[in-house]
N, C-alpha and C positions, 0 to 999 in steps of 0.2 A: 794154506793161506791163514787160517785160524790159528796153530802153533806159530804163524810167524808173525803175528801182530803181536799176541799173549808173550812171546819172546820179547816185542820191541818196549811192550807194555809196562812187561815187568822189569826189562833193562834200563829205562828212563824212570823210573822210581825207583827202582836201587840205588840208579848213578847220584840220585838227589840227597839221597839220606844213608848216611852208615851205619840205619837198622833196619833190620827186617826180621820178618817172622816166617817159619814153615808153614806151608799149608797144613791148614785146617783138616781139611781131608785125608791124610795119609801122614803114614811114616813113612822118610825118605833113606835110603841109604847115600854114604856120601863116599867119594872116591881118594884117593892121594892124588888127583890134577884131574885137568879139566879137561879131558875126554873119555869115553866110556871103554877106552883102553888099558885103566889105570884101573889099579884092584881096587876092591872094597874093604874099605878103612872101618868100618859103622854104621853106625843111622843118627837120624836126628829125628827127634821127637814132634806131633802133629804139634803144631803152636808154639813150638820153640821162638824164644827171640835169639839173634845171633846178630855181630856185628859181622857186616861185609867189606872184605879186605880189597878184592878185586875183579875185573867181569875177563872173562875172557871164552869167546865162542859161547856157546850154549852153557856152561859151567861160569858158575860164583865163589870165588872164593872166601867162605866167612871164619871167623871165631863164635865157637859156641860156648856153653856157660862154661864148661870144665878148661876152656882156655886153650884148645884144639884147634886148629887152622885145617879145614878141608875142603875139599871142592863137591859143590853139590848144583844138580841143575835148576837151572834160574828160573826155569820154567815152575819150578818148587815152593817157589820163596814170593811173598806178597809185602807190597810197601805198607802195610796196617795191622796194625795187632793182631792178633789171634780173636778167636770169640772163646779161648777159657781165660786170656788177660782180661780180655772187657767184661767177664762176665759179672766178676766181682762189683765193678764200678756199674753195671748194667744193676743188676739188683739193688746196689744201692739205692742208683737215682730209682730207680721201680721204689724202693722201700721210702724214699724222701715224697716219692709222687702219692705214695700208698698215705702218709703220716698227714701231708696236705691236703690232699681229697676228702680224711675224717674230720680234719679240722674243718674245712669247709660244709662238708654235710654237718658237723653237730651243730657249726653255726646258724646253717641252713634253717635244722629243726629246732634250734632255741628261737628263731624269727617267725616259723611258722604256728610254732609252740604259741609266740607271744602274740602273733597277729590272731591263731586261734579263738587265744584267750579274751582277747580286746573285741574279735567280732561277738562269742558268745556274749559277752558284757554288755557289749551296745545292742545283741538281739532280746537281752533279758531286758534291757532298762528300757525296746521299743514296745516289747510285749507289755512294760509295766501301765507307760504311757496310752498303752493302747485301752486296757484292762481299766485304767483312772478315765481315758475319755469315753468309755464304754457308758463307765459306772454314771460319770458327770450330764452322760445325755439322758440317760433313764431316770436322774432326778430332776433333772428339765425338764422332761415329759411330763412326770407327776404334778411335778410345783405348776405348770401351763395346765394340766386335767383340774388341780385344784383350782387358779385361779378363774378358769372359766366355769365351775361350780360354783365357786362364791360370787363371779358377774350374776350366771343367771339368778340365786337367789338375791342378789340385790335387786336385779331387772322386779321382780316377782314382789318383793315388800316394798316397792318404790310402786310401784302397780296398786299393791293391797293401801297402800298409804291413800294415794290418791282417791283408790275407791269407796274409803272412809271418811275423806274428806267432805266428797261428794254427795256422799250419803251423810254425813254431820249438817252439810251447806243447806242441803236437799230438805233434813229435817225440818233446822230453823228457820229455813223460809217457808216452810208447810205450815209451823208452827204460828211463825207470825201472821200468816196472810188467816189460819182460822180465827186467830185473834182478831185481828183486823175485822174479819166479817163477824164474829161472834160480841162483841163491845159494842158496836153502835144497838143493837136490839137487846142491852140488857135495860131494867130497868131502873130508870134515874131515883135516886134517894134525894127527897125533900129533905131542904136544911131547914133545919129549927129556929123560931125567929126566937130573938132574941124577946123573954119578956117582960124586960124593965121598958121595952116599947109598947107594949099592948096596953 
């Protein structure tokens, strides 16, 4: 049942195109007509391409490269290339895939490269800003310890001021009130009469 689908398989691809190729797998030999009655004429090489002349029973009759007409079974013959035809154009595209994939990775790492570069940059110029508002709050700190230095000694000579005021105030009114009580109990000096009057 399987050689007679692979039979029908391969007879409706042959019948579609007037090429085909040897299997991959084997060298085939090939006969003078199309039963296994008929001597053996040859071979044909795994992956041969050959034109196909005509089907008849189990037997194909094709043209190979040397320009030989023979009958080989059909069962033999595939409607697609070989894999030593493709292989050529297989490695190609493999080598076109290979030449893209580096252009893509070096583009890749010249982005990475460059995004690297830009984050470093922006991490040096946060560490800088960080490093200047570090600096800028510890001379706030200072200049606030100073200014509240220089409140308290103003608090303290605006204190001392007063308290010399007070003591100045304190003085002069000590001073005046001993006058005060000291003046009435000094002794009055007699004025001299005049003595074109006497």
């Amino acid at each position: 049942m399987t050689m007679l689908l692979l039979g029908l398989t391969s007879g409706t691809a042959l019948a579609q195109s007037n090429e085909a190729w040897v299997s991959d797998e084997l060298s085939t030999y090939v006969r003078s007509g199309p039963t296994d009655g008929y001597r053996i004429i040859g071979t044909l090489t795994a992956g041969e391409q050959v034109e196909v002349l005509e089907t008849s029973g189990d037997y194909t009759r094709v043209r190979n490269s040397d320009g030989n007409a023979v009958w080989v079974l059909s069962d033999e013959l595939q409607g697609t290339p070989s894999a030593r035809e493709q292989l050529p154009a297989l490695e190609g595209r493999v080598q076109a895939l290979s030449t893209e994939l580096a252009g893509i990775n070096e583009q890749w790492e010249q982005r990475v490269a460059s995004m690297t570069e830009t984050l470093d940059v922006r991490e040096k110029r946060i560490s800088e800003l960080e490093n200047r508002n570090a600096a800028l709050e510890e001379e706030a700190s200072q200049q606030l310890q100073q200014v509240r230095e220089l409140q308290a000694r103003l608090d303290t000579q605006e204190e001392d001021l007063l308290l010399r005021y007070f003591m100045y105030g304190g003085g002069v009114a000590g001073a005046g009130l001993i006058v005060g009580l000291i003046v009435p109990h000094l002794p009055r000096r007699r004025k001299k009469r005049d003595r074109w009057f006497q």
